[in-house]
Each structure stands twice: as structure tokens, then as C-alpha cells.
C-alpha positions as CSV (number, residue, x, y, z in Angstrom):
1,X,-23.5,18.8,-44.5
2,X,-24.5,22.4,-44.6
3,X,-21.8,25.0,-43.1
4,X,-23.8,25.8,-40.0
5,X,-23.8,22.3,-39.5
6,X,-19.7,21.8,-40.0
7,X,-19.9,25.3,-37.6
8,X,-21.7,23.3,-34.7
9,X,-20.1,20.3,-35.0
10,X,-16.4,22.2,-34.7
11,X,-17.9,24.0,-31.6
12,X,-19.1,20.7,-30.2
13,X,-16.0,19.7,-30.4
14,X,-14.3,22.4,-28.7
15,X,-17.1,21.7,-26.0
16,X,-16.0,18.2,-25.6
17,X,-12.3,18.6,-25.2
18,X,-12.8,21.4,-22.5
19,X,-15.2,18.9,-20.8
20,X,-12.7,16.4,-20.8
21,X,-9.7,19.0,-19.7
22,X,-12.2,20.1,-16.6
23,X,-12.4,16.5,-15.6
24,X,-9.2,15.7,-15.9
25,X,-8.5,19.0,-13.8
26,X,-11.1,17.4,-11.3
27,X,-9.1,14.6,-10.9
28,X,-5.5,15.8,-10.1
29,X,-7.5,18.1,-7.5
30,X,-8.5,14.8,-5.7
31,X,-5.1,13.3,-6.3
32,X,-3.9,16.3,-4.4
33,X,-6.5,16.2,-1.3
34,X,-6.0,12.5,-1.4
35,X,-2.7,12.6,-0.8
36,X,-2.8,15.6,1.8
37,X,-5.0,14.0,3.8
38,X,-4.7,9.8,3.1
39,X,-8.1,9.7,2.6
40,X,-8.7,6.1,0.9
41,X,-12.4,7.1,0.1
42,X,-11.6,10.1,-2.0
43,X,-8.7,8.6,-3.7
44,X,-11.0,5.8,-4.7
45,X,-13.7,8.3,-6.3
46,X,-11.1,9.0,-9.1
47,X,-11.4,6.2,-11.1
48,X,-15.3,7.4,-11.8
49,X,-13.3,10.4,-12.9
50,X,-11.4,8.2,-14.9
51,X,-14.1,6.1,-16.5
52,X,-15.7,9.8,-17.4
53,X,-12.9,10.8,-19.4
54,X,-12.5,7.5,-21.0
55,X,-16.1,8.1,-22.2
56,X,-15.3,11.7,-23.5
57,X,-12.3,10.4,-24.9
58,X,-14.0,8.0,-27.3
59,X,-16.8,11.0,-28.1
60,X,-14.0,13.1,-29.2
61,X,-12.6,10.0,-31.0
62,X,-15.8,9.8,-33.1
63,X,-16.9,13.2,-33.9
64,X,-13.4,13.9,-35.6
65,X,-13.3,10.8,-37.5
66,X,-16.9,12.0,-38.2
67,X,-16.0,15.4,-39.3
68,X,-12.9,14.3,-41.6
69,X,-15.0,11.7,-43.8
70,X,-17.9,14.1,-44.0
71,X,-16.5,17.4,-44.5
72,X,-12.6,17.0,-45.2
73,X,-11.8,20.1,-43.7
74,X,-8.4,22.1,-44.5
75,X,-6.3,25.0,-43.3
76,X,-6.9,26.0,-39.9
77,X,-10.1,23.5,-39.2
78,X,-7.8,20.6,-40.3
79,X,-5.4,21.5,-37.9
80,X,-8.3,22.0,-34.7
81,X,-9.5,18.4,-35.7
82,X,-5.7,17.0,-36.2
83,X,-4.8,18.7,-33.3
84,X,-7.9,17.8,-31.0
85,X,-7.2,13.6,-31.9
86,X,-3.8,14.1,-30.2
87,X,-4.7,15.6,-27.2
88,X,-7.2,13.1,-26.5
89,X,-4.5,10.9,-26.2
90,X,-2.9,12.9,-23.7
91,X,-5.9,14.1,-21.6
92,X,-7.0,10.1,-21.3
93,X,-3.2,9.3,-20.0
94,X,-3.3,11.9,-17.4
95,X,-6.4,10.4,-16.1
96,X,-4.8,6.6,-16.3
97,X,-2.3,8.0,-14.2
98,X,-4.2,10.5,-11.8
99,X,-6.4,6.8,-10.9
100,X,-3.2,5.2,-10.9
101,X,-2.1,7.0,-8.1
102,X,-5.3,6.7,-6.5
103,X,-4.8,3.3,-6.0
104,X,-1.2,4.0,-4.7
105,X,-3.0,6.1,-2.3
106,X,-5.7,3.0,-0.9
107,X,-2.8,0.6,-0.7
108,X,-0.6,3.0,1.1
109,X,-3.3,3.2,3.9
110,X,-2.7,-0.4,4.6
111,X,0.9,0.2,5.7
112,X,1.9,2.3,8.3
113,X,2.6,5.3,7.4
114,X,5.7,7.3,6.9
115,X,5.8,11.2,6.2
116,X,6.5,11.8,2.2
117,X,8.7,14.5,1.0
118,X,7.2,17.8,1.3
119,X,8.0,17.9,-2.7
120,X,5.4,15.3,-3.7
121,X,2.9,17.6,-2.6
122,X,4.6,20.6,-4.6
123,X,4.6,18.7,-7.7
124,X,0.6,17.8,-7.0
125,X,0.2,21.4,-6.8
126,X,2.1,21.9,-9.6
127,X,0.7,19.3,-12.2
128,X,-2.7,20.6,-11.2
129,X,-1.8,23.8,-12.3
130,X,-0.4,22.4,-15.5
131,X,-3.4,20.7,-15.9
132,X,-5.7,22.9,-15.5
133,X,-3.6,25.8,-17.4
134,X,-3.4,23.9,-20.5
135,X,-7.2,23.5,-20.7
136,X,-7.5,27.4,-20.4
137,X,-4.9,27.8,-22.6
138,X,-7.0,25.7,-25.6
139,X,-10.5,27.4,-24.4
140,X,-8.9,30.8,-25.0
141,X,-6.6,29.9,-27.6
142,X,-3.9,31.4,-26.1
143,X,-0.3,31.0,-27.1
144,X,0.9,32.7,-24.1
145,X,-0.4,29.9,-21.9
146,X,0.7,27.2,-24.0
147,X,4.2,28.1,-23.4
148,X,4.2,28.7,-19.8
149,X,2.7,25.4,-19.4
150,X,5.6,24.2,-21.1
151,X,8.2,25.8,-19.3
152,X,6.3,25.1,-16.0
153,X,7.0,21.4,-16.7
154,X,11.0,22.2,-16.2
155,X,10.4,23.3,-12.6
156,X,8.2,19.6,-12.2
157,X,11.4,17.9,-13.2
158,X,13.6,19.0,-10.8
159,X,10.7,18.6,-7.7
160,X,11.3,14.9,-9.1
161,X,14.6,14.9,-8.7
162,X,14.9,15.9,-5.5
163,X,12.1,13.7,-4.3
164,X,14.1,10.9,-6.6
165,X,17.4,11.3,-4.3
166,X,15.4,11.5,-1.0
167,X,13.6,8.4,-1.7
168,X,16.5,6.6,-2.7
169,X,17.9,7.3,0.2
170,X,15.6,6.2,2.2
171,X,15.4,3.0,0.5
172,X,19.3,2.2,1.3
173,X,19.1,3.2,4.8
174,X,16.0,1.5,5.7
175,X,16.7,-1.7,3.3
176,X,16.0,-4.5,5.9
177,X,12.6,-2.6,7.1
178,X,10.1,-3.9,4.4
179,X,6.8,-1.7,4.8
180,X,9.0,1.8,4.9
181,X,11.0,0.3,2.0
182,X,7.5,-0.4,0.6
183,X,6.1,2.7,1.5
184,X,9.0,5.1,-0.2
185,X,8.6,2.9,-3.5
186,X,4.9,3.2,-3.6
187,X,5.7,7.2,-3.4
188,X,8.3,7.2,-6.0
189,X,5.8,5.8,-7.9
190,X,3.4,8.5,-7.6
191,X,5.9,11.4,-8.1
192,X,7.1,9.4,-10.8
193,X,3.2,9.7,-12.1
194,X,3.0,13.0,-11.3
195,X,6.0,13.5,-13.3
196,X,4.8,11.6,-16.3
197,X,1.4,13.9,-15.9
198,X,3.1,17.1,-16.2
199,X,4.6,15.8,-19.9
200,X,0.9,15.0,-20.6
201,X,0.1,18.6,-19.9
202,X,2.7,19.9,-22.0
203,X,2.2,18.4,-25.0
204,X,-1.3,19.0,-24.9
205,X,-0.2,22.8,-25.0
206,X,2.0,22.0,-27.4
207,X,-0.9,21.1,-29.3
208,X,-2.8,24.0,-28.8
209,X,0.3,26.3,-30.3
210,X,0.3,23.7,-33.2
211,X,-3.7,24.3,-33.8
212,X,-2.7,28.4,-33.4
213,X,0.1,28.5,-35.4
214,X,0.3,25.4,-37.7
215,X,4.1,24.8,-36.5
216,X,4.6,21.2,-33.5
217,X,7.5,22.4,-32.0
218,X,9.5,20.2,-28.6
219,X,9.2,22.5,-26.1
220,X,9.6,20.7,-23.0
């Protein structure tokens, strides 16, 4: 493999995993809508999303594998390739959960329905952001991103727990009513997703510091 070869195939690969970070963006945006507006339809649409990613996921996958047998790179291109084969794993879990919630959404029109804590929708927000930062962050290799993803996933925690103690409240005082019991587990569930989505987010910017720096540090 000649160098300008090695050279496209890094930048392919770079192409790929901002592809995958867009879609993944794409789909906490309809996650958010979704839930806004209870629209069954949209929230349905994200599993394409989902199947997208999946497809990206195992491109990615490939070329790396691909470019380690081939080329064995070192130094800094060993830790883009190391680095991009974890945050696959990552970006393909946000997705799981962003069609995950989807469905939360579809069976949640089948109940009647009961106003969620304002909170849920600031964590949607939130996670979006998250999301959508830590792509930009490894597009522009920037450092300064990476960590306020991180430290944005501190202020996700504590939406949960508050959401957390309003939803368990709810399910003590309304424990003989079964569909608003039903209803305030199926939205624990998704903040408990959207939760889980902003660690996803994190640790794909911790990722991008390890690629910049060479150092996987806990920062969230």
C-alpha cells in the first residue's frame, strides 16, 4: 500500500466516523421532537436511523481492521485507528438506545397520557447537545470540546435525578392506577436512556483527547 493510499484510507475513515456521529445526532433530534410532540410516526422513523448507523458501524469496523493488517500503523495513526474502534462502540449504543426510546414513545401513545417532567425534555436537549458536540469535537480535533462534553454529562445526571424522585413519586401515590403507573415507568425508562446516552457521548470525547493526546483519562 503506497502512502497516499494509507493517507486516503485514514481520511476515509475520519469521513465515516463523522457520518456516523451526524446520524447519530439526527437521531436524538427526532427523539427530542418525538417526545415534544408524541408523534408515534416520527419516533418510529428512528430505527432507519438506527439500521444506518449499524451499517456505518460495521464499515468503520472493517476499514480499521483493514488498515492495521495492511499498514500496521504506529504513533499518532495507531492511536486515530485504536481510538476510532472504540467509539464505534459507543456511537452504535447511542443509536440502540435513541430507537429504544422510540419505541417507548409508540407504546406510550397507546395509554392515555400523562404530562412528563419538564426535565426529560431538558435532558433530550441536553444529550443532543452532547451528542452532537462530541462529533464536532473529533472533526475538529479539539480538546476543548472533548472536555466540556464531559463535564456537560455532570449536569445530565442530576436532570435524572430529579426526574428519578418525581417519578418515583408518582409511582407510590398512584400505585393502584395501572396505565399512570405504566406511563411513569415507561418515562423512567427513557430518562434512564437518555441518561445512559449522555455516558455514550462522553466517552466518545474521551476518546477523541486519547487520539489528541495519547493519555484515556475517566472524566466523567
Amino acid at each position: 500500500m503506497t502512502r497516499k493510499q494509507y493517507d486516503e484510507q485514514l481520511l476515509q475513515l475520519g469521513s465515516l466516523l463523522e457520518a456516523m456521529g451526524e446520524l447519530n445526532g439526527e437521531a436524538i433530534g427526532q427523539c427530542v421532537r418525538a417526545l415534544e410532540e408524541q408523534d408515534a410516526s416520527l419516533a418510529q422513523s428512528i430505527k432507519q436511523l438506527e439500521t444506518q448507523v449499524d451499517e456505518k458501524e460495521q464499515q468503520i469496523e472493517r476499514l480499521c481492521l483493514r488498515i492495521i493488517v495492511r499498514q500496521q500503523p504506529v504513533a499518532g495513526d495507531l492511536m486515530f485507528v485504536t481510538g476510532a474502534m472504540k467509539m464505534v462502540t459507543d456511537m452504535e449504543r447511542i443509536a440502540d438506545q435513541a430507537a429504544d426510546i422510540g419505541a417507548l414513545v409508540v407504546k406510550m401513545r397507546a395509554l392515555p397520557y400523562a404530562e412528563s417532567p419538564k426535565e426529560i425534555a431538558q435532558m433530550a436537549e441536553r444529550v443532543r447537545d452532547m451528542v452532537c458536540m462530541s462529533a464536532q469535537a473529533f472533526s475538529m480535533r479539539s480538546a476543548d470540546l472533548a472536555k466540556e462534553v464531559c463535564r456537560a454529562d455532570d449536569a445530565v445526571d442530576d436532570l435524572f435525578d430529579v426526574v428519578k424522585g418525581k417519578l418515583t413519586g408518582i409511582l407510590h401515590k398512584d400505585i393502584e392506577d395501572d396505565a399512570n403507573g405504566e406511563q411513569a415507568l415507561d418515562m423512567l425508562m427513557i430518562a434512564k436512556y437518555l441518561e445512559k446516552i449522555g455516558d455514550h457521548a462522553a466517552n466518545i470525547a474521551e476518546w477523541v483527547l486519547f487520539m489528541l493526546t495519547g493519555e484515556l483519562k475517566k472524566l466523567n
